[in-house]
N, C-alpha and C positions, 0 to 999 in steps of 0.2 A: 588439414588432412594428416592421417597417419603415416608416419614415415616408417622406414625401415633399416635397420642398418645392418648392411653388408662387413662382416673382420674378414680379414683376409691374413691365414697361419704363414705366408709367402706372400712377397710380389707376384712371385714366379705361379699363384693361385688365379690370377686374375684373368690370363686367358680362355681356362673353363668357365671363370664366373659369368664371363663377357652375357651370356644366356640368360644366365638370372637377369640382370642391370636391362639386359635388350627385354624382357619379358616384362619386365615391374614398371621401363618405358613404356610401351605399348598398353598396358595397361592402367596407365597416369597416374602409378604409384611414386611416390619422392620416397630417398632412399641416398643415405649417405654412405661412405663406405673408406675403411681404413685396414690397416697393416698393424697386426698384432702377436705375437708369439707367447702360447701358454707357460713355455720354457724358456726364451731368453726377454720377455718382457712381460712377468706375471702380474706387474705393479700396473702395466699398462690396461692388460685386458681386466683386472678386476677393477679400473677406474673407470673404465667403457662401461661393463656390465650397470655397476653400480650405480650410473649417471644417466643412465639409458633412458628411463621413463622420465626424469625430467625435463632431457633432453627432446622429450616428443617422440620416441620412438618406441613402436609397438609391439615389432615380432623383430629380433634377432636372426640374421644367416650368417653361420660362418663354416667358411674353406681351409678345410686343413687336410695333410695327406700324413706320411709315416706317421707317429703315433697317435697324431689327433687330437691331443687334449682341448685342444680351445674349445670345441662345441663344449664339452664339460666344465672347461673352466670359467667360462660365463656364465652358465646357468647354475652354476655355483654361487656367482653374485648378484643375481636378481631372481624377480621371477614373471618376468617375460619370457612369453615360448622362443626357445632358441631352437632352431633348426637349421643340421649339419648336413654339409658336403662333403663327403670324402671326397678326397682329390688323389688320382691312379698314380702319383708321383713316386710310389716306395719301391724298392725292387719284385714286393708282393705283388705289386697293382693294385692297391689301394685296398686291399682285405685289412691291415694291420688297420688303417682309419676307419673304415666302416665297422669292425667291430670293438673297438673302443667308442666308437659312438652311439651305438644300438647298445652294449653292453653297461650303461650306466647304473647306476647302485641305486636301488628304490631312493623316491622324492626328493631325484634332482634330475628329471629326462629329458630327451634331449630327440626330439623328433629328428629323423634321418631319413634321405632320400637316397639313392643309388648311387654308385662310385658314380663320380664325370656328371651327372642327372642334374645341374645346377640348373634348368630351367623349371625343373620338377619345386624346386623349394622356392622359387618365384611363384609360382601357381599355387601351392600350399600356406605361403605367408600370402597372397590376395584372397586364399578361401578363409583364414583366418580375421581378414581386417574386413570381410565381408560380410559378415556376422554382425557387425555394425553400422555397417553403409551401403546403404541400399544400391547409392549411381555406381560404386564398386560393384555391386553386386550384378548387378544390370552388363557393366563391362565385361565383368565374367563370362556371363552367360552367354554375351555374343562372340567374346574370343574363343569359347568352345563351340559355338555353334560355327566357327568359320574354323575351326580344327576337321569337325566332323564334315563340311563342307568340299575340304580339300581330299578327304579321305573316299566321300561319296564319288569326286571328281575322276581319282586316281583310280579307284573301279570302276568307272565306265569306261577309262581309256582302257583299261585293260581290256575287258567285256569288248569291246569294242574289233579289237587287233588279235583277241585269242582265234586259237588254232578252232576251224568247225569241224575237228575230225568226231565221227559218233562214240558215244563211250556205253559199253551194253555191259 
């Protein structure tokens, strides 16, 4: 099975990512996940990058907040799709990592999801790994069918308890 691997720019990253890891569970994606800094351990993340595919792993997610580089600095050394999480950590709220990560320098990109959105890049690394795997794909389909599910749910409660005043 295709793995995934989660870099985390901080420990202190890990409780946004919690979403992703719970997301790519439920979804019976395997998915390993480590601590790496673009700036104080750059030997680290390009031996991650670099080692990735032989390693078994498919799609790259990494969490980073003030300036962001990891998402770039891994996809600097492979070329597995990496896709970034800004993390709201900077005194910005996380503007300073989301656009150093959307703003990547032609043919080295770096797919990005929404500041804090780390279940978003869980779902986007299984539409990715689902392209080649069908029972993935299947799982998908039903994890969004019980998304829309819940949604159908929480509109009838509402429908339900709304006000019957006439509206002319």
């Amino acid at each position: 099975m295709a793995k995934v691997g989660i870099v985390l720019g901080s420990n202190s990253d890990r409780e946004v990512m919690s979403s992703c890891m719970q997301t790519l569970q439920q979804l019976g994606i395997e998915y390993d996940i480590t601590v790496a800094s673009a700036h104080r351990t750059p030997e680290r993340v390009a031996e991650y990058a670099s080692s990735a595919a032989e390693r078994g792993i498919t799609v790259i997610i990494a969490a980073a907040g003030w300036a962001a580089a990891l998402p770039g600095a891994l996809a600097a050394h492979t070329n597995l799709p990496v896709i970034g999480v800004p993390i709201s950590s900077s005194p910005i709220g996380g503007l300073d990592a989301l656009y150093s990560m959307v703003q990547m320098p032609p043919g080295v990109p770096v797919a990005t999801v929404g500041i804090d959105t780390a279940k978003n890049a869980a779902i986007l690394a299984a539409q990715i790994l689902a392209l080649s795997d069908s029972e993935l794909a299947q799982r998908l389909e039903a994890y969004r069918a019980q998304m829309r599910q819940l949604v159908e749910e929480k509109a009838a409660q509402i429908e339900q308890n709304k006000d019957c005043r006439s509206h002319s």
